[in-house]
C-alpha positions in Angstrom: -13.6 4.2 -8.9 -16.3 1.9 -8.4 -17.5 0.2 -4.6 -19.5 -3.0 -4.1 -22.1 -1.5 -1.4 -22.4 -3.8 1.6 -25.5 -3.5 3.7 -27.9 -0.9 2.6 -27.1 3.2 2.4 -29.6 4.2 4.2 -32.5 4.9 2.2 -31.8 2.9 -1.1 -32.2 -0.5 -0.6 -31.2 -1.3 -4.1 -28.3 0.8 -4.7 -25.6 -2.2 -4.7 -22.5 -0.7 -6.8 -21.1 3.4 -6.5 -19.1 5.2 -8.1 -17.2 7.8 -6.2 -15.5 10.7 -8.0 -13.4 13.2 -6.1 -13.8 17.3 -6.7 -11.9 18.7 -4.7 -10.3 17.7 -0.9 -13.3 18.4 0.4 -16.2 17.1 -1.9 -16.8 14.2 -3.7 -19.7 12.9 -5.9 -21.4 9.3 -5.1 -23.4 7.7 -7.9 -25.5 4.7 -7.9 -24.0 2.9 -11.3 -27.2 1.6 -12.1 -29.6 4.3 -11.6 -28.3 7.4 -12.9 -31.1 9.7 -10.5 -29.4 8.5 -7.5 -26.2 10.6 -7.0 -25.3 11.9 -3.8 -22.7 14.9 -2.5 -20.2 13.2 0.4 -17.4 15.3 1.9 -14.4 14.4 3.8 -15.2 15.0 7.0 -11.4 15.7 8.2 -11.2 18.7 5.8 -13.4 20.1 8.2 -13.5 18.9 11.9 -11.6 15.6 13.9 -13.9 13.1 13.8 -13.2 9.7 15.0 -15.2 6.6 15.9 -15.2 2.7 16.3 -16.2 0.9 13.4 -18.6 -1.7 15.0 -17.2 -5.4 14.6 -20.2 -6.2 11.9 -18.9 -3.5 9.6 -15.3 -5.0 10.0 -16.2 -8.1 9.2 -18.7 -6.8 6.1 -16.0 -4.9 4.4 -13.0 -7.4 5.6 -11.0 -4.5 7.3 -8.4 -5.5 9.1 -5.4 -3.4 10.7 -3.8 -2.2 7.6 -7.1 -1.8 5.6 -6.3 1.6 3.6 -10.3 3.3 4.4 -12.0 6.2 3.3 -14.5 7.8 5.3 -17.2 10.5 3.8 -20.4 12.3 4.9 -23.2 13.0 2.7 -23.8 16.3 2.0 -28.1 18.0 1.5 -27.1 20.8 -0.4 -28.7 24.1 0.1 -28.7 27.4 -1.4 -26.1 29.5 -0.1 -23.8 26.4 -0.1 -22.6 27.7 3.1 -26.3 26.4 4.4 -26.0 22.7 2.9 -25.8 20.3 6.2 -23.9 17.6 6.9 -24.9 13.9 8.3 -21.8 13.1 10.5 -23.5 10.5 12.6 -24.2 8.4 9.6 -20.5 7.7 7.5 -19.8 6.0 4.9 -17.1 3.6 5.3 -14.3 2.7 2.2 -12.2 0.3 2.2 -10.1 0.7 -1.0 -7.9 -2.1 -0.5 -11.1 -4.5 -1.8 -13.5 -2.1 -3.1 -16.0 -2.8 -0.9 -18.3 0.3 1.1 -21.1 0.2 3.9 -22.9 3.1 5.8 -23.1 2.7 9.4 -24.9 4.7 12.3 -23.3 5.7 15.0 -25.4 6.1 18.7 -25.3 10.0 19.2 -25.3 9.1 23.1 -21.9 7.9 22.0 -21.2 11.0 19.9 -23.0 14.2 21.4 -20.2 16.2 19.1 -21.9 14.8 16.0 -24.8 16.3 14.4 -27.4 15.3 11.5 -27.5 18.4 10.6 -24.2 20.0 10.7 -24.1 23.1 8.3 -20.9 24.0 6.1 -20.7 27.4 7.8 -20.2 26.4 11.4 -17.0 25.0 10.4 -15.9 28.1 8.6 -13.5 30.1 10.8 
């Protein structure tokens, strides 16, 4: 399915239209549509923790999401070898809403969110 990107992913100030392609319930890939070098691994952070946060009013009002918005939320993935090492960004999310096709990235203040890391590894969710 493809996303008009609002604002900026952090990053790549010209990536302006994504792809996203689910794997599996847990990863997904994220490709700019017109630079094919630009692909990034985002996973669905409730596979693996509860994560929850306000969406700040500007990013409401970006992506038009209102109370029955249907939203996506992922986490980019750095992959690392063992997979098990690859770390996850949860304080940065990227923010779906399928109803209009439309995605931002937002940053969350991690004074607001000590529970979220930048650098999250796969592994410490593994039980």
């Amino acid at each position: 399915m493809s996303y008009d990107v609002r604002g900026e992913l952090l990053g790549f100030p010209d990536t302006h239209k994504v792809t996203v392609t689910e794997i599996d319930s847990l990863f997904s890939t994220l490709k700019d549509t017109q630079n094919e070098n630009i692909t990034f691994t985002v996973v669905n952070p409730y596979a693996l923790r509860e994560y929850s946060f306000d969406i700040p009013m500007d990013i409401k009002i970006l992506l038009d999401i209102n109370e029955t918005s249907k939203l996506s939320v992922y986490n980019i993935l750095i992959i690392q070898k063992p997979l098990e090492d690859s770390y996850i960004n949860f304080l940065a999310p990227i923010i779906i809403n399928n109803d209009n096709k439309k995605l931002a990235q937002i940053v969350l203040e991690p004074r607001k969110h000590p529970d979220f890391g930048m650098t999250e590894t796969i592994k410490s969710f593994k039980e």
